[in-house]
N, C-alpha and C positions, 0 to 999 in steps of 0.2 A: 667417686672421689679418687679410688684408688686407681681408676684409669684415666683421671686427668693427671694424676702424680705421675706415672709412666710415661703419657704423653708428653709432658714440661719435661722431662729426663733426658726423651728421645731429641725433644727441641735445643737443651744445654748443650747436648754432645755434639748438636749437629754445628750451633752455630761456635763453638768454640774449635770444633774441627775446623771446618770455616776458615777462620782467623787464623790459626796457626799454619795453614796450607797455603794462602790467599798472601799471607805474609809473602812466602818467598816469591813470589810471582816479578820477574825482573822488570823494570823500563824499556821498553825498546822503541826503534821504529819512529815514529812523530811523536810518540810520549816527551821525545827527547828536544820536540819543538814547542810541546806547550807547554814543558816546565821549564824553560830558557826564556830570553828574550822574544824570540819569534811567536811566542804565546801569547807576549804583556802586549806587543804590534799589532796583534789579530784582536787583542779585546778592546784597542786605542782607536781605532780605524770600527769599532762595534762592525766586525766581520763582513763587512763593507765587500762585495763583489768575492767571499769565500763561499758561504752558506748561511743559512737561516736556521742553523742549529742549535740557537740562540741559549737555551738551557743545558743543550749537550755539550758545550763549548765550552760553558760558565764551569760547570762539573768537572769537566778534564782539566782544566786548569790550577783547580783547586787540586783534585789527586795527583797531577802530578808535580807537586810540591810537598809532597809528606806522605811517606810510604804507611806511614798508622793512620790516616785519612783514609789512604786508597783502599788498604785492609779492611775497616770497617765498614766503607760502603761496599766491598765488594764481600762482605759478611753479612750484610743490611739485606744488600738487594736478591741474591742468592738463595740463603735462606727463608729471606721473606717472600720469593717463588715458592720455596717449599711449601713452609707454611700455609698461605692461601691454600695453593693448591690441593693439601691435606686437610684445614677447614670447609675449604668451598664441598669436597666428595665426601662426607661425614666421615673422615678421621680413622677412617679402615688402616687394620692393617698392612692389608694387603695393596690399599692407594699409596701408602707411605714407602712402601718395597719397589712399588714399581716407579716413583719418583727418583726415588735417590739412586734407583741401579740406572735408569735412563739419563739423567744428569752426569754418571761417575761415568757412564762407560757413552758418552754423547760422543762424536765423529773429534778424532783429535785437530782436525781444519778446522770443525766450529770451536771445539774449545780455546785454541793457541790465538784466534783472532776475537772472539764475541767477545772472552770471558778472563786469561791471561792478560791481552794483551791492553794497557788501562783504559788507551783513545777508542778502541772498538767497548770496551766494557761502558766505559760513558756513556755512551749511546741507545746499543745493542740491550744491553742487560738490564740497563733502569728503565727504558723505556718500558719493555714487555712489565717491571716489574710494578711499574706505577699505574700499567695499564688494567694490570688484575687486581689492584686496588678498586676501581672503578668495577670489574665482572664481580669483584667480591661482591661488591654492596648491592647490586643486582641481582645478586643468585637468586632469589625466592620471588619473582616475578612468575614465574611460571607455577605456581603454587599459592601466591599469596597474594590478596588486591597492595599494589603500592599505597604508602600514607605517605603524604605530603609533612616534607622534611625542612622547615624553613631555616632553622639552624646549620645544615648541613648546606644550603647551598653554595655560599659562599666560598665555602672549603673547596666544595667541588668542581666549580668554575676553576678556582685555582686551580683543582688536577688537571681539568681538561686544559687549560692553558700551559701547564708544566706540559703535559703528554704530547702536544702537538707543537711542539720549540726544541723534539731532539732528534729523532730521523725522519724524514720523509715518509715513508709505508706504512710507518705507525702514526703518522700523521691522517693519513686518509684513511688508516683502519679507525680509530676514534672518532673521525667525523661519521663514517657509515654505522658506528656502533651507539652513538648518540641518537642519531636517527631510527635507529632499528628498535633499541628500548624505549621511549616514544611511540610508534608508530604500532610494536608488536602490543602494550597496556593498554594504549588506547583501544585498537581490535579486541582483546581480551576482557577488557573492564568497563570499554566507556571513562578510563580517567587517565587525566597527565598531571604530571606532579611538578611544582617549579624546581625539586633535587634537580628533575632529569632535563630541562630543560637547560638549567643550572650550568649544566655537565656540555651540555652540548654548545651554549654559547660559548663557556670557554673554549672548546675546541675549534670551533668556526676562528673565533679571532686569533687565537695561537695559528693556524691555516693561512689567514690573512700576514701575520705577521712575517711568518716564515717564507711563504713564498712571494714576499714585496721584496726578499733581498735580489740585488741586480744580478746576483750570480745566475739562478735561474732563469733570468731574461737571456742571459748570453749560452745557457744551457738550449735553450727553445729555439735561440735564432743561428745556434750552429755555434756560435763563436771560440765557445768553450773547446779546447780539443780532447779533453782530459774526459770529460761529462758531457755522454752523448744522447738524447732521444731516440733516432730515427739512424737508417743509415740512406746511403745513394741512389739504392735499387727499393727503398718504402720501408715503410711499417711493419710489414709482415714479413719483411726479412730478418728483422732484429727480433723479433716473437721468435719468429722460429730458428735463432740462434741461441737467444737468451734460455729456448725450453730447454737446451742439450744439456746446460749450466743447473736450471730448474728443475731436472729432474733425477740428477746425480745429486746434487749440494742439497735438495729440499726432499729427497724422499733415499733414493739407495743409498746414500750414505748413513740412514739410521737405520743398521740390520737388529741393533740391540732393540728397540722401541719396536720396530717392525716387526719382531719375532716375540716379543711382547703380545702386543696388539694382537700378533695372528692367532698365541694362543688361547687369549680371551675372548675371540671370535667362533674358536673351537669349542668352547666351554659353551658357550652360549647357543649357539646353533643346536649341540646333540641334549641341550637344555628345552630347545623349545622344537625341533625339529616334526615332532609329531601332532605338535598344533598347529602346522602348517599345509596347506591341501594345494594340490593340481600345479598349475603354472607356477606358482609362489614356491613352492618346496624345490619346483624345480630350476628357478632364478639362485635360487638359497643357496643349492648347491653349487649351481655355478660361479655365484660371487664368492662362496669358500673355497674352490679351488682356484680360481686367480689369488684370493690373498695370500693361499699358501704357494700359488706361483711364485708371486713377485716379492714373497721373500726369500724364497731358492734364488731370484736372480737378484735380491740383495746381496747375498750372500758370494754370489759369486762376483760381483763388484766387488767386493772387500777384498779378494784372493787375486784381484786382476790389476798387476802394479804399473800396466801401461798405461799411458794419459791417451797416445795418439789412435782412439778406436775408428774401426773403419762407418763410415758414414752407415752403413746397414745397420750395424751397432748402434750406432747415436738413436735408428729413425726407430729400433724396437723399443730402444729404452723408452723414450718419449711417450711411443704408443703404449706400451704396456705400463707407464703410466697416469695417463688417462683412465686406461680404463681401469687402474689399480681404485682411482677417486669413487670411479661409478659405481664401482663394483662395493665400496664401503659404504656409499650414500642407499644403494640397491639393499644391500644387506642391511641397514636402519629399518629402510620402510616396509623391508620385509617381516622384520622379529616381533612378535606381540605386543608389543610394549605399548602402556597408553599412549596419547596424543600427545601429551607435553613433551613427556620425555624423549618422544621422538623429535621434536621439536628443539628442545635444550640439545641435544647431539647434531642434531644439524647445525646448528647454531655455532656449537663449537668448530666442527668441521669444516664450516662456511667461513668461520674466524680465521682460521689459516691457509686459506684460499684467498683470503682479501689482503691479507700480509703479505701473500708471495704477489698477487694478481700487478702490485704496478712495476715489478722486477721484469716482467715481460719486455717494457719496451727501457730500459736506461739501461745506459750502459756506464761504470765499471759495477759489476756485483761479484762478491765474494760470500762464502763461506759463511760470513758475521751475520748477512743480511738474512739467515735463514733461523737465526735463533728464538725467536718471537715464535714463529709457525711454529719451532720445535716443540717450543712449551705446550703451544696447543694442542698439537698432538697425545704431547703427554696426559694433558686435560683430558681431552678426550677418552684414551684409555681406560682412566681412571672412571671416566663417569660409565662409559660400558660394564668396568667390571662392577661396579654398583648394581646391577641387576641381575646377579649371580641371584640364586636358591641360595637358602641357609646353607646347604651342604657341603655347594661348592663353593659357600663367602668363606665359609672354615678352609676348606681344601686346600686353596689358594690363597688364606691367610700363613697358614703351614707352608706353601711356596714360599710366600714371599719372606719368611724368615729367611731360605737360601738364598733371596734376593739380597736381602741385607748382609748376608755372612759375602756375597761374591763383593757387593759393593765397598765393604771393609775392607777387602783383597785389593780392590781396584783403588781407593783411597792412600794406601799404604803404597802400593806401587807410582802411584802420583807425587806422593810425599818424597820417594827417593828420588825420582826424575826430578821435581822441581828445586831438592833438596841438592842435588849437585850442582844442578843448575846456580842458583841463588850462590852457592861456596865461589864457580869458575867464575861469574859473573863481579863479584866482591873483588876476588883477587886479580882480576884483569881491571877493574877501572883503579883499584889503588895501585897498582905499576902503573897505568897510563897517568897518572897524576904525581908519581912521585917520578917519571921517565919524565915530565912536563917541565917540573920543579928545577931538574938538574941540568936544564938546556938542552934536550937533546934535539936534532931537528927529525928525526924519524925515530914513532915509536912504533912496539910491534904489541897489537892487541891479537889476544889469541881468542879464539873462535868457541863458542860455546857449545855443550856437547848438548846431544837432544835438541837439534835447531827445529826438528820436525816439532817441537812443543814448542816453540816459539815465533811470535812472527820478529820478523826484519831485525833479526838481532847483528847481523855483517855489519861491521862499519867502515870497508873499505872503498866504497864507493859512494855519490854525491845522488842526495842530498845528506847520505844517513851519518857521513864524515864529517861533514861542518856541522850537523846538530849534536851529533856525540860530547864534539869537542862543546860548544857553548855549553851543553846541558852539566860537562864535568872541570869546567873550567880548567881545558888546556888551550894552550895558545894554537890560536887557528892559524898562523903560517905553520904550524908543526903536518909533519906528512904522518899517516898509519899506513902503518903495514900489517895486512892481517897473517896471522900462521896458525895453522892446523891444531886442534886442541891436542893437548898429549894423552 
């Protein structure tokens, strides 16, 4: 009792932190198209040759009309990542440290776009967060025959239907994840349940739905210039540009979680090191010195403030990793562990391989689209460090207090960044509305500080100057002018 009271205490603090940080997060960027008119067009025309993001569309529209909307679901969804993810790995300490310091200190590109900024968090963030609603109710497959849930179906169709109406990757990571839980009970049990079937038809038809919009026909036939497939010279040309993207934005960019990770692989390894004999001991070793490689060359990504690396660059990154993936899947099937559970980690690992897996060939991808894997990852971690000894479950509970003391550092520092932010941002749109009011025909918005924490907040230029103005009701003959924050 008295550790579920602790527990509820850790969960108030979190989601009222939440709320109060989540508050200032500003408008920018297209938020400022779908809380205007250009919004209420796009849901009149039902997204007619836009996208088939038919739930994620519905949702941004709604936040971005009411900043205590947008607050709450991005309180909701956030949190309720936590959450799961803390129920799903029995509720350790030590899962809870490494969550919340993974989340606080996540690559400031994924944050300013997945999770800031409302139009990416619409997507981005509910989706993964709807999706482990579905892994939740799943977790004890691998332990426990399924019972047929007939009450629950219904609901669940609906998830699967919500999950597959808001981005694309998480679209076809649900359909292969509907199949996979299916397919894995059946092998394991001999039984299928109508939940899981349940789950998966609604995902097939949200699939159907989505990709019947015409936008993707003109994505496929080329038309599109904006949203591409394929390039001139094939398919294997866009693979092998999108990996350069894929393998910065979906793995060196998380040295925090990276170095995590490696050191719960350390723990484990000189945990089990001497139950392991001949070639295996000596695989063991080798995949623990890549992980601790390729976090050294995270690390030295963080410190490298050039974009333009030379292509030798680009072609180790890629390679090293590749074989960072193998080198983690090697090290699973190498540690003692029963069947399942090696199984359940593969699982998760394989989850964020199928997330990233259709980014390969489309092209625009950003930063956002990596947030879902990130979680997984996070997952993952967690579930390794689950197979700590008593010793080291204590050792590493004791860590992860410093986890949480740095992640309080790191929250606070977020607080004051977004807290200027939120102040510059107030005070440049009431000048620009009250410069509106008095006739002026050029006004001058000043520039927000910490733009690196925000996406597309400049409104000097088109299209982001004529949404500004609609979203704050100044007169669109009016010119801006941007000038330098003081």
């Amino acid at each position: 009792m008295q550790t579920r009271i602790k527990r509820n205490r850790f969960y108030v603090i979190l989601f009222l932190t939440l709320f109060l940080l989540c508050f200032l997060f500003p408008y920018s960027g297209d938020d400022w198209a779908w809380g205007s008119q250009l919004g209420v067009d796009r849901l009149n025309s039902w997204f007619e040759n836009y996208n088939g993001r038919y739930f994620g569309n519905f949702i941004v529209l709604v936040l971005t009309r009411s900043n205590l909307l947008k607050t709450l679901a991005m309180c909701l969804c956030i949190g309720g990542i936590v959450v799961i993810l803390n129920e799903i790995t029995n509720r350790s300490v030590c899962g809870f440290g490494i969550i919340v310091l993974s989340l606080t200190f996540m690559p400031v590109v994924l944050l300013r776009q997945a999770v800031v900024w409302t139009s990416g968090f619409s997507n981005y963030v509910t989706s993964i967060f709807l999706t482990l609603i579905y892994v939740y109710y799943i977790r004890n497959i691998y332990t426990d025959k399924p019972k047929n849930s007939y009450m629950l179906s219904i609901p669940l169709a609906i998830l699967g239907l919500g999950n597959a109406l808001i981005v694309e990757h998480l679209t076809i990571y649900n359909v292969i994840l509907g199949i996979y839980v299916i397919v894995f009970t059946y092998i394991k049990y001999k039984k299928c349940t109508v939940s899981h079937f349940a789950y998966l038809a609604g995902t097939v038809v949200g699939t159907i739905i989505m990709f019947s919009n015409e936008a993707y026909h003109a994505v496929a036939s080329g038309k599109d210039t904006y949203r591409t497939i394929s390039t001139d010279s094939g398919i294997l040309s866009r693979i092998s540009e999108n990996f350069k993207q894929i393998a910065v934005q979906g793995f060196l960019n998380n040295f925090v979680l990276l170095a995590v990770l490696m050191a719960v692989c350390l723990v484990l390894w000189f945990e089990n090191k001497d139950k392991i004999k001949g070639k295996f001991k000596i695989m063991g070793c080798l995949s623990m010195f890549i992980i601790i490689s390729y976090t050294a060359l995270s690390f030295m990504n963080q410190i490298n403030t050039y974009w333009n690396k030379a292509w030798i660059l680009q072609l180790l990154e890629i390679l090293a990793t590749i074989v960072y993936v193998l080198s983690l899947i090697a090290f699973i099937l190498i540690l003692p562990f029963e069947t399942m559970e090696k199984v359940r980690l593969l699982f998760i690992l394989f989850s964020a391989g199928f997330m990233i897996a259709p980014l390969f060939v489309v092209t625009p991808i950003g930063p956002r689209c990596f947030f879902a894997p990130y979680v997984m990852l996070i997952y993952f971690v967690i579930e390794l460090s689950c197979n700590f000894n008593e010793i080291h479950k204590k050792q590493f509970a004791c860590l992860s207090h410093s986890f949480i003391i740095f992640t309080v550092a790191g929250v606070l520092y977020l607080f004051y960044i977004y807290g200027t932010i939120a102040k510059n941002n107030y005070e440049r749109i009431a000048q620009a509305v009250k410069d509106s009011q008095n006739g002026k025909d050029t006004i001058q918005v000043q520039e927000l500080p910490y733009k690196d924490y925000i996406w597309c907040s400049d409104v000097a230029s088109e299209p982001w100057s004529t949404r500004f103005k609609m979203y704050y009701g100044v007169d669109k003959k009016i010119s801006i002018k941007m000038i330098p924050n003081k």
